[in-house]
N, C-alpha and C positions, 0 to 999 in steps of 0.2 A: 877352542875351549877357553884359552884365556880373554879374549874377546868378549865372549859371552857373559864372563865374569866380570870384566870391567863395564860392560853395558849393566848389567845389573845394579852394581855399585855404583854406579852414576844416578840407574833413575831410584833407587832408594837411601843413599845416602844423605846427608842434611843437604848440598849443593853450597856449600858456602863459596868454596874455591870456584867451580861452578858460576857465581854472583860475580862476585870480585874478576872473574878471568869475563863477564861480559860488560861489567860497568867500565875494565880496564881496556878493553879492548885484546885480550890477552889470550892464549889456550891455558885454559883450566890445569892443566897437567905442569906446565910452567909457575901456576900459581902452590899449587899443589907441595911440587919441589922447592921452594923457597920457604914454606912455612915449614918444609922436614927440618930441610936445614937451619933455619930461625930455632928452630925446635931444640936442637942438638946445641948450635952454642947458648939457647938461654938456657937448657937445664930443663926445657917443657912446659915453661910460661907462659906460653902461646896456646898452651891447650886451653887454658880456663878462657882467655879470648876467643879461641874458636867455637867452644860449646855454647858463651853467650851470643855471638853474632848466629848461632846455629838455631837456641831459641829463637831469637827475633826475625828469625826469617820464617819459621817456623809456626807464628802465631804474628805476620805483618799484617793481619786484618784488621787484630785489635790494637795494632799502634796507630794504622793509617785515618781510624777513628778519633784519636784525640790530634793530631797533625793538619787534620782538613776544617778544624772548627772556625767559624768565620769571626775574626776579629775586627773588631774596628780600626781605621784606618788614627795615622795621628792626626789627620789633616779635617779630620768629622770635630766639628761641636756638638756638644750636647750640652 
């Protein structure tokens, strides 16, 4: 049962720690525990950073849009 329920909350929650626990190399649940804890001694500061890394992972189509625009190089004359 609780299984079940952790599978759910995995594939519907934002996946931040999720992110973090594969860009780190890390299990998610590790990542998970350290932000409680971060949580507790800052007082819950961390949460206004998790909901924005949660938006932006949340809508990375339309950042990946201004990130891909081709710039000129410095080494181009014009």
């Amino acid at each position: 049962m609780i299984s079940r329920i952790v599978r759910w909350f995995e594939a519907h929650a934002f996946g931040v720690c999720a992110w973090w626990g594969r860009k780190l190399g890390i299990k998610s649940t590790t990542v998970r525990m350290y932000f409680i804890y971060l949580s507790f001694f800052t007082f819950g500061s961390p949460i206004i950073i998790y909901f924005i890394m949660a938006f932006i992972l949340e809508h990375k189509q339309y950042f990946k849009l201004f990130s891909r625009r081709k710039r000129p190089s410095v080494w181009d004359i014009e």
